[in-house]
N, C-alpha and C positions, 0 to 999 in steps of 0.2 A: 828716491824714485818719484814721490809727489811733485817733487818739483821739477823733475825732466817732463813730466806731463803736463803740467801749468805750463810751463815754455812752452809746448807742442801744440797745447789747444791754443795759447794768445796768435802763436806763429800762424794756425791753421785758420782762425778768425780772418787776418789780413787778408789772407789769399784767396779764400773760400768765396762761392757765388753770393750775393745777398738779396734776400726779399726783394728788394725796392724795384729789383730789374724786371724786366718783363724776356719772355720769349724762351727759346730753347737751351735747354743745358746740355753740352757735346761735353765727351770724353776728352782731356786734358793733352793725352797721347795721340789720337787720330783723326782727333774732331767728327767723331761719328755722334750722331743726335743720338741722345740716353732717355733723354725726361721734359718735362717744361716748367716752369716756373708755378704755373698751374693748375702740377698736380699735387706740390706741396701739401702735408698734412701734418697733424697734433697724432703722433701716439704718445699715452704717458705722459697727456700737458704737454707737450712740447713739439715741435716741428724739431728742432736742433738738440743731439744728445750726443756727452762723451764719453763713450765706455772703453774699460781696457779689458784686452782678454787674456785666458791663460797663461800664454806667452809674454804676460806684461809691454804687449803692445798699444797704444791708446790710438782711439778714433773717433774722430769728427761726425757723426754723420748726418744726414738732412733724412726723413721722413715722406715718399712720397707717394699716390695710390698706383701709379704706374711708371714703368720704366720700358718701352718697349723694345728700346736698344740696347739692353741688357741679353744678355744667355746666362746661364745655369751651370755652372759646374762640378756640381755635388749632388748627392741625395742628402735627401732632407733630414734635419738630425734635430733634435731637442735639449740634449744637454746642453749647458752653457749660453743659454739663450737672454738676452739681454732685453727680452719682453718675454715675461712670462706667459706662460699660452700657445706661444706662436714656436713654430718650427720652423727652423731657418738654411740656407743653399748660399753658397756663397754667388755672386751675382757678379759677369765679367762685361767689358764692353763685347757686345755681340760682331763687330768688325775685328779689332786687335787684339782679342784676352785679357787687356790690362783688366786688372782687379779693382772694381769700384765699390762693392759693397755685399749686401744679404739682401736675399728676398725674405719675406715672412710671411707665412700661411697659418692658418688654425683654421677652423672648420665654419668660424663665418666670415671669414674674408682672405685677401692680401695685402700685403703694401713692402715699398723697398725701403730700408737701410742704405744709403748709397752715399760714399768718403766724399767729402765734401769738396776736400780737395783735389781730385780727380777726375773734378767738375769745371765747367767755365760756361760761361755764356758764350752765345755763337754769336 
């Protein structure tokens, strides 16, 4: 299983948006604008983090303080949280549904989780 996720993340690197670009990040499926390059952020050291969940699913995802083309599809839950502290909602393209990532809230802030690969620049 380690190693079907080492494949998943080198694969998900290639394809994935990178720093270097500037301007908006649109949804992969609709091209509806999600985020910008801009609002990029470190939670846990890191702007880029791979975690797998329960389901032994692994994901890519980027760190950012806003997402405004995002919707919400959940109530907020805390178990299984991949930042500790933070309560997390899964996070869909607010045009399509497609699934791009988690919001995370705690009580002094937010910021989004969003699959990396389900990103592109416009």
């Amino acid at each position: 299983m380690l190693a079907r996720i080492a494949r998943e993340a080198e694969r998900d690197k290639r394809s994935a948006p990178t720093s270097g670009t500037r301007g908006a990040l649109v949804c992969i499926a609709c091209e509806h604008e999600i985020t910008d390059n801009a609002q990029r952020i470190d939670m846990a050291g890191a702007h880029e983090h791979t975690f797998v969940n329960p389901a032994g699913h692994a994901f890519r995802i980027g760190c950012f303080g806003a997402a405004p083309g995002c919707a919400h599809l959940s109530a907020e839950e805390t178990a299984f949280s991949w930042f500790p502290g933070w309560a997390w909602r899964v996070a869909l393209c607010g045009r399509c549904g497609a699934h791009l990532g988690w919001g995370y809230r705690n009580a002094g802030g937010q910021f989004w989780g969003l699959i990396l690969v389900a990103l592109r620049h416009a």
